[in-house]
DSSP file (Angstrom, degrees, kcal/mol; ACC not computed):
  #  RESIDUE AA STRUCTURE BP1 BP2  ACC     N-H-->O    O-->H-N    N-H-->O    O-->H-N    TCO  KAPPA ALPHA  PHI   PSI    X-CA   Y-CA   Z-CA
    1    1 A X              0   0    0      0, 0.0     2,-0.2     0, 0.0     7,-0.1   0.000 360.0 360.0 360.0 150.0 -191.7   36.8  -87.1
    2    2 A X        -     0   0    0      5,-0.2   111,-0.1     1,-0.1     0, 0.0  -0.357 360.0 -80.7 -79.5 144.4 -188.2   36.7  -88.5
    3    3 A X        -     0   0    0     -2,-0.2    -1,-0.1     1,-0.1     3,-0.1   0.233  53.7-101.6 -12.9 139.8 -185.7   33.8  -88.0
    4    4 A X  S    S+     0   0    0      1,-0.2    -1,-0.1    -3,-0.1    53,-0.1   0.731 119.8  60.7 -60.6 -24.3 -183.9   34.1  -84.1
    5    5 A X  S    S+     0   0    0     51,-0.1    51,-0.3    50,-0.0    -1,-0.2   0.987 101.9  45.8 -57.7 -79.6 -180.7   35.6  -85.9
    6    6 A X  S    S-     0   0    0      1,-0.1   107,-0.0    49,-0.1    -4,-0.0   0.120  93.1 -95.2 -95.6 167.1 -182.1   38.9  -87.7
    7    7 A X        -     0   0    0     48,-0.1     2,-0.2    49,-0.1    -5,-0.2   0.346  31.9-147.7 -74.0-149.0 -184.2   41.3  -86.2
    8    8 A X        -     0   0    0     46,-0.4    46,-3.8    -7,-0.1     2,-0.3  -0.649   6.1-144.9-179.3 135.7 -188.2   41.6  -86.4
    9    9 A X  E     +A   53   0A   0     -2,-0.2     2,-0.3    44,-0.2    44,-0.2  -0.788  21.1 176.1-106.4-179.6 -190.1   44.3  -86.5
   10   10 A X  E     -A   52   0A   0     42,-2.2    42,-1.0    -2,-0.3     2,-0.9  -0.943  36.3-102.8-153.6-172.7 -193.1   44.3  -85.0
   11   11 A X  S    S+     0   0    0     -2,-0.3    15,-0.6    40,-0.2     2,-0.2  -0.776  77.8  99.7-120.8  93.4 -196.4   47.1  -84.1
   12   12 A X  E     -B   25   0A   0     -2,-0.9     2,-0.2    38,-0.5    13,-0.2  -0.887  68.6-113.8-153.8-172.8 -195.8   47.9  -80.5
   13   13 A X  E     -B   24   0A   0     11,-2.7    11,-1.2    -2,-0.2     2,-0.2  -0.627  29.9-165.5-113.2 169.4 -194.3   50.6  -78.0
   14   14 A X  E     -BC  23  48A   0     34,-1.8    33,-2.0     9,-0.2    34,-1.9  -0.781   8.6-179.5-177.7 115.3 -191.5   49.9  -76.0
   15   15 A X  E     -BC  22  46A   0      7,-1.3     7,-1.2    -2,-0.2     2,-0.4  -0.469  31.4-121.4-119.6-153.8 -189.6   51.6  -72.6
   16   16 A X  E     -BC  21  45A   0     29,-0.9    29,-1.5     5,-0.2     2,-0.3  -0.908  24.5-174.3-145.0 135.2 -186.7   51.1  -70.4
   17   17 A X  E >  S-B   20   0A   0      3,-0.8     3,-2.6    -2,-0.4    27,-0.1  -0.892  85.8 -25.5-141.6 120.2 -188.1   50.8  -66.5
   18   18 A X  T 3  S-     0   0    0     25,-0.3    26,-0.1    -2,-0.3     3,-0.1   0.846 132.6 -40.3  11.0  74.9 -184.6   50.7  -64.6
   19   19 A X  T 3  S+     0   0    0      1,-0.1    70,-0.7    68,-0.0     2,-0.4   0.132 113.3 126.0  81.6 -12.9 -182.6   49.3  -67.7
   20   20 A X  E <   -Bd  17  89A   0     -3,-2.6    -3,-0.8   116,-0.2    70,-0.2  -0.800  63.0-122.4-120.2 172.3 -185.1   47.1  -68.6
   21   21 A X  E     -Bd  16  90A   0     68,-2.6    71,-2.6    -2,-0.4    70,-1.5  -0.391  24.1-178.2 -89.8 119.9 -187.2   46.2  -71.8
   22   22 A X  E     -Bd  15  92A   0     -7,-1.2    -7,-1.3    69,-0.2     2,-0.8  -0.981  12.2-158.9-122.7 104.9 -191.1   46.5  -71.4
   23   23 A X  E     -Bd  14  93A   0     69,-5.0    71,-1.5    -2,-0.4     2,-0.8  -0.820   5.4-166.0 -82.6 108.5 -192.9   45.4  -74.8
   24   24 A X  E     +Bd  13  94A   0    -11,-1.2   -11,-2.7    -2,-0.8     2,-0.3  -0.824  14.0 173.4-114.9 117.8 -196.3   46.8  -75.0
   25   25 A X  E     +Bd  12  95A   0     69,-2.3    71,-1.0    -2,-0.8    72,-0.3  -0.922   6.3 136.6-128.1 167.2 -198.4   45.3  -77.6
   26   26 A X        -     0   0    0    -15,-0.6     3,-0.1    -2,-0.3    70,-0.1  -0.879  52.9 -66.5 170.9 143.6 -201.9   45.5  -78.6
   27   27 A X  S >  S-     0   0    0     -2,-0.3     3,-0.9     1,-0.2     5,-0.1  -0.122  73.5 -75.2 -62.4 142.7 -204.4   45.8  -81.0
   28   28 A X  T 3  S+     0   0    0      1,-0.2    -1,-0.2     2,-0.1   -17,-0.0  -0.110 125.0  18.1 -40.7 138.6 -204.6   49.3  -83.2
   29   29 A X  T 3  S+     0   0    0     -3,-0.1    -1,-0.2     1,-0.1    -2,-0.1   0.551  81.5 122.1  64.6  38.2 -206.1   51.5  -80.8
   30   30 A X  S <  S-     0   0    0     -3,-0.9    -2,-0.1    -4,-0.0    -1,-0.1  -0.062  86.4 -97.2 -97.3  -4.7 -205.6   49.8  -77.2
   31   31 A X  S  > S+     0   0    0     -4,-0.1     4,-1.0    -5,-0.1    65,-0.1   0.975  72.9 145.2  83.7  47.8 -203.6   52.9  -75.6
   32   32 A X  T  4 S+     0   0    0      2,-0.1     4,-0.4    -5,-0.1    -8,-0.1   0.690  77.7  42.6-101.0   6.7 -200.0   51.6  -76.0
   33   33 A X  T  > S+     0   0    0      3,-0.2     4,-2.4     2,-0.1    -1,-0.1   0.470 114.5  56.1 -95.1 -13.7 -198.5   54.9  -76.7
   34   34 A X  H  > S+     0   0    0      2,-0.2     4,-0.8     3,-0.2    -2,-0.1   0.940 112.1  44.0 -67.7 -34.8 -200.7   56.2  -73.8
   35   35 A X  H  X S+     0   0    0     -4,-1.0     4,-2.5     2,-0.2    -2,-0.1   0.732 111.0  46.3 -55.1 -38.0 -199.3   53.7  -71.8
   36   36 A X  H  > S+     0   0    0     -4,-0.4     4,-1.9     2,-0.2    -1,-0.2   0.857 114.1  51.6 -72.5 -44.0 -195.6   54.1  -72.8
   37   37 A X  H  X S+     0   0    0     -4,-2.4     4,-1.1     2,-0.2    -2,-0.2   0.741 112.3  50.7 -83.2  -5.7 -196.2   58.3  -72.3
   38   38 A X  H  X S+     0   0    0     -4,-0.8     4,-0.6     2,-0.2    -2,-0.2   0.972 112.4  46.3 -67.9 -44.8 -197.9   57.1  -68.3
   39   39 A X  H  <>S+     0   0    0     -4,-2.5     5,-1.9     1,-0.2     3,-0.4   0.814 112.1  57.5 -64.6 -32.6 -194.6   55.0  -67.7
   40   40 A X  H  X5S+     0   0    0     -4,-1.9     4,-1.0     3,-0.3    -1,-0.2   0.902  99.4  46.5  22.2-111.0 -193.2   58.0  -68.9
   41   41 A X  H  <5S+     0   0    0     -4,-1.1     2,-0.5     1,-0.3    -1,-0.2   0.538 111.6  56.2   2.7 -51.3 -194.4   60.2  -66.6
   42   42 A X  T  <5S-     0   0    0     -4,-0.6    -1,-0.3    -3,-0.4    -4,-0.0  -0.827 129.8 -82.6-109.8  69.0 -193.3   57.6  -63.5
   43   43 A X  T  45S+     0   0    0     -2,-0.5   -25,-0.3   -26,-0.1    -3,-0.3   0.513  84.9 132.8  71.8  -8.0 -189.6   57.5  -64.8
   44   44 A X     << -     0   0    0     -5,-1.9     2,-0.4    -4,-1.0   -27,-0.2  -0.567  48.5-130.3 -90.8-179.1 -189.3   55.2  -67.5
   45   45 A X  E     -C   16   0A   0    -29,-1.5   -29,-0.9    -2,-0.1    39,-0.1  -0.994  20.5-117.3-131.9 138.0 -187.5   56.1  -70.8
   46   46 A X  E     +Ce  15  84A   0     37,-0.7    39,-1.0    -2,-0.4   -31,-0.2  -0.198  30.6 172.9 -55.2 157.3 -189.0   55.6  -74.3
   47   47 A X  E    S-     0   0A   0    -33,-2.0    23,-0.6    37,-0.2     2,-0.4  -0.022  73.9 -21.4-152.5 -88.7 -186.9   53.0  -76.6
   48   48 A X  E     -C   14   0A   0    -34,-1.9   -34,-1.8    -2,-0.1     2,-0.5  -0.878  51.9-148.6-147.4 146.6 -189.6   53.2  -79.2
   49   49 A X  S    S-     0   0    0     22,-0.6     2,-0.9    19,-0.5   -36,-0.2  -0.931  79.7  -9.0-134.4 150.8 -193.4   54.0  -80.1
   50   50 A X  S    S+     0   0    0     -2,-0.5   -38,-0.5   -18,-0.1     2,-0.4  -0.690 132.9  37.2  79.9 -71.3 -195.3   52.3  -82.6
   51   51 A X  S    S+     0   0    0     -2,-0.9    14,-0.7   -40,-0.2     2,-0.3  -0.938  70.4 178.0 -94.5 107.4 -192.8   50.1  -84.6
   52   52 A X  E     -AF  10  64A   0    -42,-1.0   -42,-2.2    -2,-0.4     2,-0.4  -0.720  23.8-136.8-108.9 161.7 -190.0   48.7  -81.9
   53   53 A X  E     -AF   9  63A   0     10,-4.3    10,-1.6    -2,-0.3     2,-0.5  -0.945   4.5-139.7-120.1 155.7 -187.4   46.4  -83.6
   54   54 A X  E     - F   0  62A   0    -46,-3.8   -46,-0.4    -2,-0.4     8,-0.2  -0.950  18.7-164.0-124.8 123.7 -186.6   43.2  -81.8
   55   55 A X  E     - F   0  61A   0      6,-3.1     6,-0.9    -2,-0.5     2,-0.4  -0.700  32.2-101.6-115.6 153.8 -182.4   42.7  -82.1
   56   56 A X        +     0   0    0    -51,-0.3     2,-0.2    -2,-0.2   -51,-0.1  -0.769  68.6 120.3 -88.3 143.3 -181.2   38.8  -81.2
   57   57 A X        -     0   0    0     -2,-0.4     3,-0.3   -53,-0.1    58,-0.2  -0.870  67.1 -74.2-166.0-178.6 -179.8   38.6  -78.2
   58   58 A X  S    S+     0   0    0      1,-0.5     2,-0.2    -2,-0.2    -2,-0.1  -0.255 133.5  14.5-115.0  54.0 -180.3   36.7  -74.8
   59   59 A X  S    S-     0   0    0     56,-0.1    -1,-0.5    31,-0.0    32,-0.1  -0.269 121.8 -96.1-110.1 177.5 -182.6   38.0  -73.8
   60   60 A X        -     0   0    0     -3,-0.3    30,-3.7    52,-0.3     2,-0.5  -0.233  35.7-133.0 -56.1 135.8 -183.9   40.1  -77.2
   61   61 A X  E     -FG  55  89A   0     -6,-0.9    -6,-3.1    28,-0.3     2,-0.3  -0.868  20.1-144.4-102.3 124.9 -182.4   43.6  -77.0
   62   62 A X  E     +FG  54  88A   0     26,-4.4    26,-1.7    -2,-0.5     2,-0.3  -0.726  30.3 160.6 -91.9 154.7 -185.6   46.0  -77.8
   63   63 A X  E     -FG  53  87A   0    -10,-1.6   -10,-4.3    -2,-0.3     2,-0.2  -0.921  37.4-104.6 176.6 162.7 -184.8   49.8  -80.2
   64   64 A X  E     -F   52   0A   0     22,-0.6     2,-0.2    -2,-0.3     5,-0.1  -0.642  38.6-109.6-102.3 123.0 -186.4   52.5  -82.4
   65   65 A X    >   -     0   0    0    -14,-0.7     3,-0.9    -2,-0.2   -14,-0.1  -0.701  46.2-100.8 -49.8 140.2 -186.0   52.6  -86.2
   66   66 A X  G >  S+     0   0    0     -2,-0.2     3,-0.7     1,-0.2    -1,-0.1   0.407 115.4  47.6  -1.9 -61.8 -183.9   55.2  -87.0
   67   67 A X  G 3  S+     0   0    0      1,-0.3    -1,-0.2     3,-0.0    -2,-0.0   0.312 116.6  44.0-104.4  26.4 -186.0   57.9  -88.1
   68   68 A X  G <  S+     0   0    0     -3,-0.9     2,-0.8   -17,-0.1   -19,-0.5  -0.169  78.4 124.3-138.8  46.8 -188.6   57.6  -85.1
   69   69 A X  S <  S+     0   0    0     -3,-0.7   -21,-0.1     1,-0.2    15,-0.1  -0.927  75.7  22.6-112.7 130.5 -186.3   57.2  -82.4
   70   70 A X  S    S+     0   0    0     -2,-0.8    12,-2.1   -23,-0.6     2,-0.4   0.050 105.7 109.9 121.3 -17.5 -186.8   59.7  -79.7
   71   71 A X  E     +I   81   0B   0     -3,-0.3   -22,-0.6    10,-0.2    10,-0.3  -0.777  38.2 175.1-116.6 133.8 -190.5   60.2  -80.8
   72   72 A X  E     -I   80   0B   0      8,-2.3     8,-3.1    -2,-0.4     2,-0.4  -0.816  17.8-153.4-127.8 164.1 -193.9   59.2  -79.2
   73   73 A X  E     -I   79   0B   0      6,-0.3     2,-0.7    -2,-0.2     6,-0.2  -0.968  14.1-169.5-157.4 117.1 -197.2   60.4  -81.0
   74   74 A X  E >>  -I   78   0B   0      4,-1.7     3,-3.4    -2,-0.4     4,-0.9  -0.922  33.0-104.4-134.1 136.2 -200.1   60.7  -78.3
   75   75 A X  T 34 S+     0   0    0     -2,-0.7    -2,-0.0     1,-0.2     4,-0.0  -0.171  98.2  19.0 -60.8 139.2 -203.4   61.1  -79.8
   76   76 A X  T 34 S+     0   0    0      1,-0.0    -1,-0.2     0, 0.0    -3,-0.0   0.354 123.2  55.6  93.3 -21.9 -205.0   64.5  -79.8
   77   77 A X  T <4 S-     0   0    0     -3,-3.4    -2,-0.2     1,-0.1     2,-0.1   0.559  96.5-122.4-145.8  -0.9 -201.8   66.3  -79.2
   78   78 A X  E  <  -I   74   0B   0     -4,-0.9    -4,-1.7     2,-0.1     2,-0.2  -0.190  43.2 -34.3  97.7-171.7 -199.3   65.4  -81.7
   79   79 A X  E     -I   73   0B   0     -6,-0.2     2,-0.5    -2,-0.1    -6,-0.3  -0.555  56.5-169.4 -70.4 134.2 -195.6   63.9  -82.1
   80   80 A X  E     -I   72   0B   0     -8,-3.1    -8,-2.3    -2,-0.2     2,-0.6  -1.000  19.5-131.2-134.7 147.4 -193.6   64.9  -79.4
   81   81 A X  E     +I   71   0B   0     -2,-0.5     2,-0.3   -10,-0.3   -10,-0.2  -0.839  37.1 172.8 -75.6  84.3 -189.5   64.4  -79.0
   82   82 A X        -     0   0    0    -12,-2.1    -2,-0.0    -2,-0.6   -37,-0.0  -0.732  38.2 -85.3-111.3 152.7 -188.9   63.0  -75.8
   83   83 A X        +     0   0    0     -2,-0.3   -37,-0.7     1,-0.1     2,-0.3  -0.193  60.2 159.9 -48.8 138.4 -185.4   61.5  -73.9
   84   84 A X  B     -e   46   0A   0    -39,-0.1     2,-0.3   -15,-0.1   -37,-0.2  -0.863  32.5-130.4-144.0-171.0 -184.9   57.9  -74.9
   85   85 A X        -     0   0    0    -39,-1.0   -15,-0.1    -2,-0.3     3,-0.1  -0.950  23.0-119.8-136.9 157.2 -182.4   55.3  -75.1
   86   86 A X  S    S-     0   0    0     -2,-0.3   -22,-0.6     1,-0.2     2,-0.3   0.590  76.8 -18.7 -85.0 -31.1 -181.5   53.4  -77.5
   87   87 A X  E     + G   0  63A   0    -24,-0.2     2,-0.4   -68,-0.0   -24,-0.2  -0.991  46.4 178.5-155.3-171.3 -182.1   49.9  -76.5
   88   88 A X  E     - G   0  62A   0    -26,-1.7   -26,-4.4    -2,-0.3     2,-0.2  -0.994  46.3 -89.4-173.5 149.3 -182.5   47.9  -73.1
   89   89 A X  E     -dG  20  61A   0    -70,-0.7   -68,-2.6    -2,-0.4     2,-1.3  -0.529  42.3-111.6 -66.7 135.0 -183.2   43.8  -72.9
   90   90 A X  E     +d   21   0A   0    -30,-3.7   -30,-0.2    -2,-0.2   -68,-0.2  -0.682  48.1 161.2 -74.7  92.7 -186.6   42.8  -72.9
   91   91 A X  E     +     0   0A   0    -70,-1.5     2,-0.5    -2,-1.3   -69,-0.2   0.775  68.9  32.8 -98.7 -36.0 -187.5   41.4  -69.3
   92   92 A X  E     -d   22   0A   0    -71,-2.6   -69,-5.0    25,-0.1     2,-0.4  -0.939  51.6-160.5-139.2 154.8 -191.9   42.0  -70.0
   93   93 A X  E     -dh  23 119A   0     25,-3.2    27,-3.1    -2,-0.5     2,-0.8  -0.959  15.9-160.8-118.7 100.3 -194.6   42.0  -72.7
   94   94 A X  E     -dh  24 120A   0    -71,-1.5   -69,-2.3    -2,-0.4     2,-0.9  -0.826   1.5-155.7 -98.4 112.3 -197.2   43.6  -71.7
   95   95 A X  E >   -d   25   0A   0     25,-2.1     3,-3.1    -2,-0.8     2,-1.4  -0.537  13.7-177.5 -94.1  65.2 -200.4   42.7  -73.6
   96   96 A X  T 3  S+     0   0    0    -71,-1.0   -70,-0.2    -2,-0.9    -1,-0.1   0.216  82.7  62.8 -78.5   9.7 -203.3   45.4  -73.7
   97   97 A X  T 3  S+     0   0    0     -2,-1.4    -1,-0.4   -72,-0.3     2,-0.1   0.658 102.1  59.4 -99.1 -24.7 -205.7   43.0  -75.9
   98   98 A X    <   -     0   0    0     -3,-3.1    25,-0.7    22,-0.1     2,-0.3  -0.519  63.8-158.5 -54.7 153.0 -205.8   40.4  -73.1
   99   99 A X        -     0   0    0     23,-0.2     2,-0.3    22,-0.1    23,-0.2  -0.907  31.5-100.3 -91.5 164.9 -206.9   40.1  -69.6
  100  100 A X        -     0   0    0     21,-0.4     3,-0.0    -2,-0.3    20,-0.0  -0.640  22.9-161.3 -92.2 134.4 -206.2   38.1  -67.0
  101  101 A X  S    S+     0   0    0     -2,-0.3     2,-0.2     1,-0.1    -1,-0.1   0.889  77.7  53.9 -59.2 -56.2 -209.0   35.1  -66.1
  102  102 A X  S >  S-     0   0    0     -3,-0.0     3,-0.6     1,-0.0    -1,-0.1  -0.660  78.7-132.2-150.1 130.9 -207.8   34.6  -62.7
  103  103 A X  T 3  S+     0   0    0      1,-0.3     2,-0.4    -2,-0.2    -3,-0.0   0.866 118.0  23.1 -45.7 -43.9 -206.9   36.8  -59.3
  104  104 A X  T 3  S-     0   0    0     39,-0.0     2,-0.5     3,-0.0    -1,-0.3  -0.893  90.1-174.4-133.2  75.0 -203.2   34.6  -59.5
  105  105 A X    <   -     0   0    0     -3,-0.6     3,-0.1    -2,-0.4    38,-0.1  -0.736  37.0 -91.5 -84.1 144.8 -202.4   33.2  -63.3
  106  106 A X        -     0   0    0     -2,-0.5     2,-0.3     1,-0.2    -1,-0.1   0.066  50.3 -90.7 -26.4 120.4 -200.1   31.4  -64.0
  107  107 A X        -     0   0    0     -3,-0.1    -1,-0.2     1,-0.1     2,-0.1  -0.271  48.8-160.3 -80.3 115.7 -197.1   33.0  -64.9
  108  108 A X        -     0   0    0     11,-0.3    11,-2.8    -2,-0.3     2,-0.3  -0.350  15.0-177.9 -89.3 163.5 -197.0   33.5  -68.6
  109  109 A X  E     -J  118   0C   0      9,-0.3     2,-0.3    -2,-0.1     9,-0.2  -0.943  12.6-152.8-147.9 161.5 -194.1   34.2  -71.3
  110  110 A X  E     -J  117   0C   0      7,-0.7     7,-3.0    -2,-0.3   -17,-0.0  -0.919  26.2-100.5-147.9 132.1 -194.4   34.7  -74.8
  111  111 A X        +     0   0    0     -2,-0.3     2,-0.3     5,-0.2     4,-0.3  -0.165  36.3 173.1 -28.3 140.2 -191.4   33.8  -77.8
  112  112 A X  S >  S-     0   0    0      3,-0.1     3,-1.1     4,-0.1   -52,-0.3  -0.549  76.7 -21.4-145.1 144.3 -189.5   36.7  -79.0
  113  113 A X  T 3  S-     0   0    0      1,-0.3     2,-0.4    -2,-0.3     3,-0.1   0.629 123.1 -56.0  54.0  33.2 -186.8   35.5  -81.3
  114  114 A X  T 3  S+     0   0    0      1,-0.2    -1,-0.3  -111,-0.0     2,-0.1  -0.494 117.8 109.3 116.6 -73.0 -186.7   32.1  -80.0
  115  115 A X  S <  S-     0   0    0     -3,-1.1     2,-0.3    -2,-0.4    -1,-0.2  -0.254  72.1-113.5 -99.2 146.0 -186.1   33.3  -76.5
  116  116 A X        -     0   0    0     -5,-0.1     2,-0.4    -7,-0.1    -5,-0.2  -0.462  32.7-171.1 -83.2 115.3 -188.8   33.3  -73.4
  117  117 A X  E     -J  110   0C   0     -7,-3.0    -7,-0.7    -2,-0.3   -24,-0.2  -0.926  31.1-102.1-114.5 116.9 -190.0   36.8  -72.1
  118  118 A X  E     -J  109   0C   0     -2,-0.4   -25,-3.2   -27,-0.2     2,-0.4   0.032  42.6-149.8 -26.1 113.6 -192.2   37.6  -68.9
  119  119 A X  E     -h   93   0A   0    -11,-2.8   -11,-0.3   -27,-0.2     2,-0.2  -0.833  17.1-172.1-113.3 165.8 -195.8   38.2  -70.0
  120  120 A X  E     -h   94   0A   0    -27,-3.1   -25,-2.1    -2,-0.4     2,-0.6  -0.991  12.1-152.6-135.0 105.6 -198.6   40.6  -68.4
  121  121 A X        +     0   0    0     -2,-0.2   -21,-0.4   -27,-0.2   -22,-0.1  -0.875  28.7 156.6 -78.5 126.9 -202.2   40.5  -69.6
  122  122 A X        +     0   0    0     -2,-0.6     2,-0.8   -24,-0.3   -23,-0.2  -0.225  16.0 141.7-166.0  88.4 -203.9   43.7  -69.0
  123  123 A X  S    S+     0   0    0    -25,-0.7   -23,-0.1   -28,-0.2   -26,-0.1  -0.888  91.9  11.5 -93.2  99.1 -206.5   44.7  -70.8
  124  124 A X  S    S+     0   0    0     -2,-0.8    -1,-0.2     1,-0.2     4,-0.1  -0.202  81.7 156.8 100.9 -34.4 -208.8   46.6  -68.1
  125  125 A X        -     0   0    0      1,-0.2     3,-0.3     2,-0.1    -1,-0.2   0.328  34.2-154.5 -31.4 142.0 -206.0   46.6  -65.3
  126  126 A X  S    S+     0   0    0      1,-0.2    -1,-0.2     2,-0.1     3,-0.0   0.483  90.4  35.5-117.4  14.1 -207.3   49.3  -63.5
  127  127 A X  S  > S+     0   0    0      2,-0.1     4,-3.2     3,-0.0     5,-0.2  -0.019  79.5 149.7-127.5  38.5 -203.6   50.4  -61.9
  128  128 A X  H  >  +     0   0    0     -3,-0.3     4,-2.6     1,-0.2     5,-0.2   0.761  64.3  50.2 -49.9 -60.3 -202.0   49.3  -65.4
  129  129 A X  H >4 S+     0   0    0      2,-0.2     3,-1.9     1,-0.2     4,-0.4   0.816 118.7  34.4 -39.5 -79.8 -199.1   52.1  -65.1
  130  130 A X  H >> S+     0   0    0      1,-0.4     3,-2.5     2,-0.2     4,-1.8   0.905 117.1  57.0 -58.4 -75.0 -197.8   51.2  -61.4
  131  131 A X  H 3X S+     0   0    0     -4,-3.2     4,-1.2     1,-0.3    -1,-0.4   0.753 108.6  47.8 -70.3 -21.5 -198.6   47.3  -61.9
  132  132 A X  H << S+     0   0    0     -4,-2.6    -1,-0.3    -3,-1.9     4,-0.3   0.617 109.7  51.4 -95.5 -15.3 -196.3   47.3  -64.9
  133  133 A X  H <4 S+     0   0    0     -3,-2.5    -1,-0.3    -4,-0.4    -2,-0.2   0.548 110.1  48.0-101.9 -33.6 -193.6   49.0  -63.3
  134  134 A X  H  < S+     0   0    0     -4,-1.8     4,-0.3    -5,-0.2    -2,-0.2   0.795 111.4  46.6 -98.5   6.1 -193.6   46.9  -60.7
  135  135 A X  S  < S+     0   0    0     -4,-1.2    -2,-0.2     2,-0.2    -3,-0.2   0.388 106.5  58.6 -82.0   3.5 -193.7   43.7  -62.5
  136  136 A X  S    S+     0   0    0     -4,-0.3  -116,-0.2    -5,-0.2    -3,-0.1   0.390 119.1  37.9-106.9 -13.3 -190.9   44.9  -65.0
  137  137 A X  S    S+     0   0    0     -4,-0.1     2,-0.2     1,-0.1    -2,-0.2   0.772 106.5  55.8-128.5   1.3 -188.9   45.3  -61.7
  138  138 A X  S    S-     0   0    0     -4,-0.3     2,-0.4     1,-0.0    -1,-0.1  -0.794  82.6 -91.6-120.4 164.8 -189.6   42.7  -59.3
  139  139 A X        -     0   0    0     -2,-0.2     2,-0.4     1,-0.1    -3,-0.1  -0.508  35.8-131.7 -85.0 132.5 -189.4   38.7  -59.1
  140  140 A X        -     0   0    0     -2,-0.4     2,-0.3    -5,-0.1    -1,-0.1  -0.610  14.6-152.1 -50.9 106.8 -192.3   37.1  -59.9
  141  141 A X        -     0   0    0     -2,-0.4     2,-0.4     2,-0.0   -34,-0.0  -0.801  18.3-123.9-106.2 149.1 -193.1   34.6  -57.4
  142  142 A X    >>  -     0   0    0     -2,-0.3     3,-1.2     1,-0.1     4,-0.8  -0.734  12.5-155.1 -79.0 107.7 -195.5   31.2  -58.9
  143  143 A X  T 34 S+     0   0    0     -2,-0.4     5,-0.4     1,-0.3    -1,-0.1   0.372  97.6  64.7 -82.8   1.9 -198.7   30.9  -56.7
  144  144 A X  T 34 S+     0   0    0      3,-0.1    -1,-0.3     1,-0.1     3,-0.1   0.507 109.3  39.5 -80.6 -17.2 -198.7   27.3  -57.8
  145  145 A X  T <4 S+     0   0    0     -3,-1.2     2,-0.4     1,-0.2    -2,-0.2   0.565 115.6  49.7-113.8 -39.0 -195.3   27.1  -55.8
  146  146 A X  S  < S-     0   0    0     -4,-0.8     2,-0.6     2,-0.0    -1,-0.2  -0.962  84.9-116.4-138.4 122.5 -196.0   29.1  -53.0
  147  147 A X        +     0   0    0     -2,-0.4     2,-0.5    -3,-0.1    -3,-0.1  -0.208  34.3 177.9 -61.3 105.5 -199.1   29.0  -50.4
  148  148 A X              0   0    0     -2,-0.6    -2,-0.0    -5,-0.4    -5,-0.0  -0.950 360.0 360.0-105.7 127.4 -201.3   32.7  -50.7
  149  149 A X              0   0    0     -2,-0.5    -1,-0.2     0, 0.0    -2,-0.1   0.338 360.0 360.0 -67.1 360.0 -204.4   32.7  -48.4
């Protein structure tokens, strides 16, 4: 990844779920433009699918190259031109080649530019859309911290 300064690109999808930056990355063919057109669906707004660029900031401001911004490609059905915006702060990384071990994991974060971003394994999540939208908007609380029967 490039230096904390300069930008990076990198091969993911990326929306806006009330103003903030949800990175969905994943191995070639792991459903992250399905994912991005479900959040979609539920109210989020595209920033970018397939190649997002990662701008420095604190936290990393996520955006569309140029000549794909606006455009999401869902397999089977072609390129489509959808409302976006242009960028939004990354608050999660959501990681569709992972899953989570454990009912309560630990709450993970992942680098970008330097700077620490909320991560979500879920690879198999079986409410993926809805869970991702409601970690991308609510505080995470530590089950190491706090007693759950």
């Amino acid at each position: 990844m490039s230096a904390p300064d300069e930008p990076a690109s990198v091969h993911a999808s990326a929306v806006a779920i009330e103003g903030r930056g949800v990175l969905i990355v994943g191995p070639s063919g792991s459903g992250k433009s399905a994912l991005a057109a479900d959040l979609i669906s539920r109210s989020a707004t595209l920033i970018a699918d397939d190649r997002t660029l990662i701008l420095p900031g604190s936290p990393p401001l996520l955006s569309a190259p140029s000549r794909t911004s606006g455009m999401i490609e869902l397999h089977g059905i072609g390129i489509l031109h959808v409302a976006n915006v242009t960028t939004a702060p990354a608050a999660l990384i959501v990681d569709l080649g992972s899953e989570a071990r454990e009912r309560l994991p630990d709450l993970g974060e992942r680098l970008l530019l330097n700077c620490p971003v909320r991560l979500m394994f879920a690879k198999g999540h079986p409410t993926l859309a809805a869970a991702v939208t409601l970690a991308a908007t609510a505080t995470w609380i530590d089950p190491k911290t706090h007693f759950v029967e």
